[in-house]
Structures are given as structure tokens and as C-alpha cells.
N, C-alpha and C positions, 0 to 999 in steps of 0.2 A: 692531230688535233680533231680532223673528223670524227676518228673513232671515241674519242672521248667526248666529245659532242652526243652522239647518240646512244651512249652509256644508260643515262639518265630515263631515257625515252625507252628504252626495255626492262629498266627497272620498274617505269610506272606500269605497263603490260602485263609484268610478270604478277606484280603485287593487287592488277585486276584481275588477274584467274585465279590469285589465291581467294582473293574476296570474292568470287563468286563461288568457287567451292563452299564456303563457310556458311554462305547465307542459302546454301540448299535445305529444301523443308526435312524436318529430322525425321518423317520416313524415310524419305529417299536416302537419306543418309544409314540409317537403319536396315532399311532392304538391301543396303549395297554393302557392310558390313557381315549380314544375313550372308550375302554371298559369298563374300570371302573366306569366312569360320565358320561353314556351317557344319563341321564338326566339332567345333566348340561349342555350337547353342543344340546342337544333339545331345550332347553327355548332359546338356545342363535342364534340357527337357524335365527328365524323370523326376528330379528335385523340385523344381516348376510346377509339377502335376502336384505333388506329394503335399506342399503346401497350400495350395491352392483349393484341394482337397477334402485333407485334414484339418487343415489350420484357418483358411481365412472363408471359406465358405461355409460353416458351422457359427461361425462370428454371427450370422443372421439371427440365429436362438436366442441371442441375448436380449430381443428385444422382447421376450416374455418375462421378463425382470419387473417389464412398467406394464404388462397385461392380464389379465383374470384369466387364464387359461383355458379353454373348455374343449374337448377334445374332436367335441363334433364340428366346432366353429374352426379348428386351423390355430397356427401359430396369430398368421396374419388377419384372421377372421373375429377375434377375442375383443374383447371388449378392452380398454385402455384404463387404467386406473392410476399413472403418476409414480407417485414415490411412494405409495402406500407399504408395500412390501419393504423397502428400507423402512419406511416409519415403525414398522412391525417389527422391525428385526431390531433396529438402535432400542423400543423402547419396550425389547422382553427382557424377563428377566434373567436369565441366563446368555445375552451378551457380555456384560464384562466376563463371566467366569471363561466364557469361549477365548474373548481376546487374551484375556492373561494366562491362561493352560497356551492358546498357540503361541504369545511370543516369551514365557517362560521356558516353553523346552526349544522355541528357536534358537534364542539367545543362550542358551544353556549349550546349547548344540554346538553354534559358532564359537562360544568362548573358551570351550575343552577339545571341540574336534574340529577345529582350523587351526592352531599349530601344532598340535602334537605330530601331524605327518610332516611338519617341518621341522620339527626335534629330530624324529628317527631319522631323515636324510641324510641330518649333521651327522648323528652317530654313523649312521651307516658308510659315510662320505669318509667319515675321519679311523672306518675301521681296517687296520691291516689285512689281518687274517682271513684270506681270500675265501676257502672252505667254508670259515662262518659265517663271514658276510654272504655269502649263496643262500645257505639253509636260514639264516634270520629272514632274508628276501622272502625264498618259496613259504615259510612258514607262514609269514606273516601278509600275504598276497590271498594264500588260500582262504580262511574265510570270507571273503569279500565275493567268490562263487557259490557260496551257499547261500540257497533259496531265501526268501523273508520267512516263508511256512515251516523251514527246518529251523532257521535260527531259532524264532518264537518256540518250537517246538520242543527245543534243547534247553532253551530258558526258565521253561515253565517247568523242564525235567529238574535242571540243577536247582530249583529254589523251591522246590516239592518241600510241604512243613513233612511230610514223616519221612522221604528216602531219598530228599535233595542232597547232594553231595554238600551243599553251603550252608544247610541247617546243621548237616551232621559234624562239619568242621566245629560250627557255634556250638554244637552239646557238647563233642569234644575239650572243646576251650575251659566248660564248666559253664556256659550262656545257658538260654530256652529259643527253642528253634519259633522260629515265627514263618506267618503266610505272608511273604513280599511283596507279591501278585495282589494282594487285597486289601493294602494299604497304601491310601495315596501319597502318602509323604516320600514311598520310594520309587514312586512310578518316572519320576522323572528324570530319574539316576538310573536304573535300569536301562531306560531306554536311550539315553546319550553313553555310558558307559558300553554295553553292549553293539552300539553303533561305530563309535570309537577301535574297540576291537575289531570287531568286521572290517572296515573299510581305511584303517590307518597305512597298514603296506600297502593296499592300492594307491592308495591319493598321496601315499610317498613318490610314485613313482615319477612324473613331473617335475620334482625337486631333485630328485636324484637325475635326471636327465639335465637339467639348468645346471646343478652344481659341475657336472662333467666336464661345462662349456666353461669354467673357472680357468683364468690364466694361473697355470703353475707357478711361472716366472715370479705372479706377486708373494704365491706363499715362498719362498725359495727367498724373497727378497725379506719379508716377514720373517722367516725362522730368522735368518745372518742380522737381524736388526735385533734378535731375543724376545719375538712376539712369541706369547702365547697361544695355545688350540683356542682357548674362548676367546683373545683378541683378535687373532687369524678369524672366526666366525664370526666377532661382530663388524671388523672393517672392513673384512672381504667377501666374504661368503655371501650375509645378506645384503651388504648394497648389491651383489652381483645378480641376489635373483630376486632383486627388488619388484622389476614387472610384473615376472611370473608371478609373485604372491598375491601383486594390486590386483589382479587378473584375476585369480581366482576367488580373492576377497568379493570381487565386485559380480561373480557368478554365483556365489554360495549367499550376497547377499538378495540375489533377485529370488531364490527362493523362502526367502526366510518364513515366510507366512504358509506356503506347503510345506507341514510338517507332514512324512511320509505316513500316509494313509492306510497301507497294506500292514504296518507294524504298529500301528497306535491302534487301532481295528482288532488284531489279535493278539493282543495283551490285553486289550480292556475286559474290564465284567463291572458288573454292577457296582463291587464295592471299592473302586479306584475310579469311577467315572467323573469324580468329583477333582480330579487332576488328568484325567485321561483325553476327558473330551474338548476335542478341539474341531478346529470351522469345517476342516475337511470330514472329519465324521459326523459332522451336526449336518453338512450337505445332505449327505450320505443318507440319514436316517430319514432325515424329510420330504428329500425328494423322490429318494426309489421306492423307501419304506412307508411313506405315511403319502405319497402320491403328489405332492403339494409341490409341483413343476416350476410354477411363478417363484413361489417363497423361495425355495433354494436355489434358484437362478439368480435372486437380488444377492442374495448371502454369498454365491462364486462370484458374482460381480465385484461387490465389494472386495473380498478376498482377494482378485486379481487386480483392482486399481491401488489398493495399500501395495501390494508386490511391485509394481509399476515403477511408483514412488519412489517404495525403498529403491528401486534398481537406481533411478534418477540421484535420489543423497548419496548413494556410495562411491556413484560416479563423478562426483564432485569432492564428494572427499579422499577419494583417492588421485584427482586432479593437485587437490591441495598437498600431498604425501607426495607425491612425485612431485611437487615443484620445488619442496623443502627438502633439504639435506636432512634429513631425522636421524638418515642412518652412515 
């Protein structure tokens, strides 16, 4: 009975050294963690440095957005002026046409080249013949390592109006060959189509890694039930790499507003500018070409808080798809 007597009386002991541990100040908690892993917060340095860096010590520039720039006065030296520079930019006239050239070939982008590398998976997932599923792989993996300057480069060979390979098919046919490249009605097909090719096996490759992880057992139970291949992929396949998609939906929607700069930049000319140009080459032009540091500063700003945004809606809408059985 003694000893259970003073049970009680080492518990409350015990549970005051835990609670003093707990209420130690979170350096010291910190430093003494520091101690234990510090080969863990070694490796994690480099990446530490990297953003700190590049990424969140440049964030200072932006407050040339709300400044008159002047180069002798300093970022911080400049004179203040507001929201001028947005008021300037919402109230020229070639704002709408920027916004709707970038989120027309966004959307145009996401709505042809976000599943089509989940089509090929399927195909690829449900093909026998091992040999050619290899060579469709290599094949279709490779262009996604050619440069943007060779893609462009090959683009503007095959749609050449006298010795494009795609003019000559159209005289062929009995058509009139036409200049592609200089009409904006195709500029925005060119460049999702062409993007689509390049980076379709790559961005398969993800899918095809999820599908891998698919329990057999279910198709096995599927075929003996008389399910079909396209029943087997819609009840098993996609609920299975359901994540994986939200996942990458919700990464391909944070960029939606960077429309890739280096390939809309070399396809444009003057006579497709009128669907070509978008925020990131209007940046472009302003800022390094015509000097005007503030203005295109407000214009990337905005451009990055709509991105922000969009990343914020997608992530809730894809809260909503995974809580819904859809699939």
C-alpha cells in the first residue's frame, strides 16, 4: 500500500520535468535540436542560401512599382508616386488585348495540354507489346530536350509559305500555301499544338509512374466481373491517380498567367502581334527596351498577384474534387 501511495507523487514529478522541458524558450530549443541534426540543417543550408538569395531578397525591387525611378537617386532614394503605374497600365489601351492574348493561350494550353499526357499514359499503361511501348516512350520523351531556339527554329522551317514541308502537303492536296507565322488567327494553335508535341511524353511520365502503383488484383477482379478497358480506366485507373492529377492541375494552374516567354518572343513579328503579345513580352519590351523600370515593375506585379490568386481558386477547387467522389 506504501508503494502505491507514492505512485501518484512521481507521476506529478515526472510530468513537472515534462512541463519544464516544453516551456523552454524556442532557441534554446532550437540550438539544441541545431545540436543534435546538424547534418541535417547542413544539407539544408545550400537551399536556404539559394532562396534567400534569388528569391526573397530581390522581393525588395518591387517596391519600385509605387516609385518614379531615377537612377541617380537609388531604388530607395526615388520619389513615391502610389498607384500611378497600375492606373497607367489598367487605363491603356492595349490592356485588355494583353489580358486576353495571355489568358487565351493559357487556357487554350491547359485545356489541350493537361490531358492529353494522361490519355497517352492510358494508352501506354494498357499497351502489350513491350518493344513498342519502349520506342513510343523514347520517341515521344525526345522532343521535350530540344532547345525552345531549335523548336522555333524547325517551326518556322516547316511552315515556310515556299519550301515549308506543310505548305507543300496544302498545294499537294490542290489548297494555296499560306504564311502561318503571320497570321494571327493561327498563332495560338501553333503554339499550344507545337507545345503539346514537345512536352506530351515528358509530362506522361508521372502518370505512368502512378499507374504502375495500380493494384492488379482490382483489374483481375474487373476483367472476371466483364469490365471493360475504358470501364477498368474510368473506375480504376483515374480514381487511382486521382492526387497525382489534383496535384499537377493545381501546379500548371499557378502558372497560368506565365505564358512561356522565350517561345511567344520567337514566333512573334509584327504581323501576329495582334494575338502574340502577351504581359510577359509587354514586360519585356518596356522595361529593358524602352527603359521604363517602374511601369514594368507594376505590370510583373500585377501579373504575379492574378498568379497567386489563380494558385489560391485551384486550390480550393481541387479541395472540392477530392472531397467529391466525381470519379
Amino acid at each position: 500500500m506504501r508503494n502505491v501511495n507514492k505512485l501518484p507523487v512521481a507521476g506529478v514529478k515526472i510530468k513537472k520535468e515534462k512541463r519544464s522541458q516544453l516551456v523552454k524558450p524556442l532557441h534554446l530549443r532550437l540550438a539544441e535540436d541545431v545540436r543534435k541534426n546538424w547534418i541535417l540543417y547542413l544539407m539544408i543550408l545550400p537551399v536556404l542560401l539559394f532562396f534567400i538569395i534569388f528569391a526573397y531578397t530581390p522581393m525588395s525591387g518591387v517596391i519600385l512599382a509605387f516609385k518614379d525611378f531615377k537612377v541617380k537617386l537609388g531604388i530607395f532614394g526615388s520619389p513615391w508616386v502610389g498607384l500611378k503605374y497600375f492606373e497607367r497600365f489598367f487605363g491603356s489601351y492595349n490592356f485588355g488585348l494583353l489580358l486576353k492574348n495571355t489568358i487565351g493561350i493559357s487556357l487554350y494550353s491547359l485545356v489541350i495540354g493537361f490531358p492529353i499526357p494522361i490519355i497517352f499514359a492510358l494508352l501506354l499503361n494498357y499497351l502489350r507489346l513491350k518493344h513498342l511501348k519502349k520506342t513510343l516512350q523514347m520517341v515521344s520523351y525526345a522532343p521535350y530536350f530540344i532547345s525552345t531556339v531549335v523548336i522555333c527554329g524547325m517551326i518556322a522551317i516547316f511552315m515556310d509559305k515556299d519550301t515549308g514541308i506543310l505548305n507543300q502537303m496544302i498545294v499537294a492536296l490542290g489548297g494555296e500555301s499560306q504564311d502561318f507565322l503571320s497570321k494571327p488567327q493561327y498563332f495560338k494553335s501553333i503554339y499550344v499544338w507545337s507545345g503539346v508535341w514537345q512536352s506530351m511524353g515528358y509530362s506522361s511520365i508521372i502518370y505512368i509512374s502512378a499507374l504502375s502503383g495500380v493494384d492488379p488484383a482490382l483489374h483481375e477482379a474487373a476483367i472476371m466481373d466483364g469490365a471493360t478497358k475504358v470501364q477498368r480506366i474510368i473506375h480504376i485507373d483515374l480514381p487511382s491517380i486521382k492526387s497525382t492529377i489534383i496535384m499537377l492541375f493545381i501546379l500548371q494552374m499557378g502558372s497560368l498567367m506565365n505564358v512561356g516567354f522565350e517561345k511567344v518572343f520567337l514566333l512573334q513579328n509584327d504581323l501576329n502581334m495582334s494575338a502574340s503579345d502577351v504581359i510577359n513580352t509587354y514586360v519585356y519590351r518596356v522595361g529593358l527596351v524602352q527603359n521604363n523600370y517602374s511601369y514594368s515593375t507594376a505590370v510583373g506585379l500585377f501579373n504575379s498577384v492574378i498568379n497567386m490568386a489563380l494558385v489560391i481558386l485551384a486550390n480550393q477547387v481541387s479541395k472540392k474534387l477530392a472531397n467529391e467522389s466525381l470519379w
